[in-house]
Residue, then its C-alpha position, 0 to 999 in steps of 0.5 A: x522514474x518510468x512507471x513500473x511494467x505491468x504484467x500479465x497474470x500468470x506472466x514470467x519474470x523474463x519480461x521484466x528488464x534485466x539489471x544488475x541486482x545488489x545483496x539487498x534487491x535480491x532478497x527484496x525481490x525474493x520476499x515480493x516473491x513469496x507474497x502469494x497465495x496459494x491459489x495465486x500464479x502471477x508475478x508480484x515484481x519487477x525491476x525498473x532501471x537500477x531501482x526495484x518497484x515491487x508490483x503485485x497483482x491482486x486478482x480477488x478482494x482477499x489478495x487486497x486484504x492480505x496486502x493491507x494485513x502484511x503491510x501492517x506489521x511493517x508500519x511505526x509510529x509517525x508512518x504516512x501510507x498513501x492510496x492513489x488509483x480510481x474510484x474502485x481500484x481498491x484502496x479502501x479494501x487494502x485500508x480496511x485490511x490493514x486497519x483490522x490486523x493494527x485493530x485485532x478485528x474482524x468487523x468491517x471496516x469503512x472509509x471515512x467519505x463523509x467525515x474525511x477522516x476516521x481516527x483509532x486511538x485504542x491502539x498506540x500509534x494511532x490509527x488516522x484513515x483519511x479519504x481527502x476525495x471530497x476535500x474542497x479546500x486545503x485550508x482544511x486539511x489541519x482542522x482534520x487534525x493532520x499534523x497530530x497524525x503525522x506528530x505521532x500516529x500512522x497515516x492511511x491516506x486516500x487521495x493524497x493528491x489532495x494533500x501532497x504539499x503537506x505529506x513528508x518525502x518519506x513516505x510509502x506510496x501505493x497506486x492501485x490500478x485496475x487491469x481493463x476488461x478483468x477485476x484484477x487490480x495491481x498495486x505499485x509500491x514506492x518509497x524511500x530506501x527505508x521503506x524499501x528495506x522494510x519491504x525486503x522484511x514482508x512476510x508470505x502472505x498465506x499466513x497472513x491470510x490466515 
């Protein structure tokens, strides 16, 4: 699959290829669509060859937060969330959004960067936040308690790469990219047709910025 077409902020639709669109890719486009605050002008899809890849812009640190928090009435027991993108793409800051709506908190949130993993087990799923960018071998992986994670609680993985050949296929995949010379970041969102179809449910997010 090609990578998804990036757009502009504040770009229009019309740059995105036109395809055919079943029932279901019309309303995932609309709910991508309505993902906005109200403050926000850009285009949060586009539509790559016949499968959707919804793109979001994300032009301050709130929109981030919003994402995490709207993706986080989606997610069940036994989900795998992976975060790719630089150093400072965001992945943290949409882990911490996400963290606090599962949690009822406000408190911040960080990542584990030294303990490789954090774990919230007041909450049933469990919560596991794992940032693998220090991992200096993948023998260790199951001492951080990795097959518990994926047994029963739902996963926040940072720097998956590190980890690839031990994730599940189902699985949602977010790549965060920061668009040169700004501090707008853009998340690509992919997965399989069940996480395509709970994409299709994702609230607006001004009341999940509320």
């Amino acid at each position: 699959m090609r990578s998804p077409q990036k757009m502009g902020h504040g770009g229009s639709s019309a740059a995105c290829p036109q395809v055919p669109r079943s029932a279901r890719r019309q309303r995932l486009r609309r709910s991508i669509a309505a993902l906005r605050l109200p403050e926000y002008n850009g285009v949060w899809s586009c539509w790559i060859s016949d499968t959707p890849v919804p793109t979001v812009d994300l032009p301050t640190e709130a929109d981030t937060l919003a994402l995490g928090r709207a993706l986080a009435g989606l997610a069940r027991a036994r989900d795998v969330i992976t975060l790719s993108g630089a150093l400072g793409a965001g992945k943290t800051v949409l882990a911490r959004g996400f963290l606090q709506a599962r949690l009822g908190t406000t408190a911040d949130i960080t990542s584990p960067t030294f303990t490789l993993v954090h774990v919230y087990d007041s909450t049933v799923p469990s919560l596991w936040h794992f940032d693998l960018y220090r991992l200096e071998n993948q023998d260790e992986i199951q001492e951080l308690g990795l097959d518990e994670a994926l047994a029963g609680g739902i996963s926040l993985i940072e720097w998956p790469d590190r980890a690839m050949d031990w994730l599940p296929p189902t699985r949602l995949e977010i790549s965060l990219d920061v668009h040169d010379g700004s501090e707008v970041r853009t998340a690509a969102l992919s997965g399989d047709e069940e996480w395509m179809a709970r994409l299709g449910t994702l609230p607006d997010l001004r009341e999940t910025a509320q």
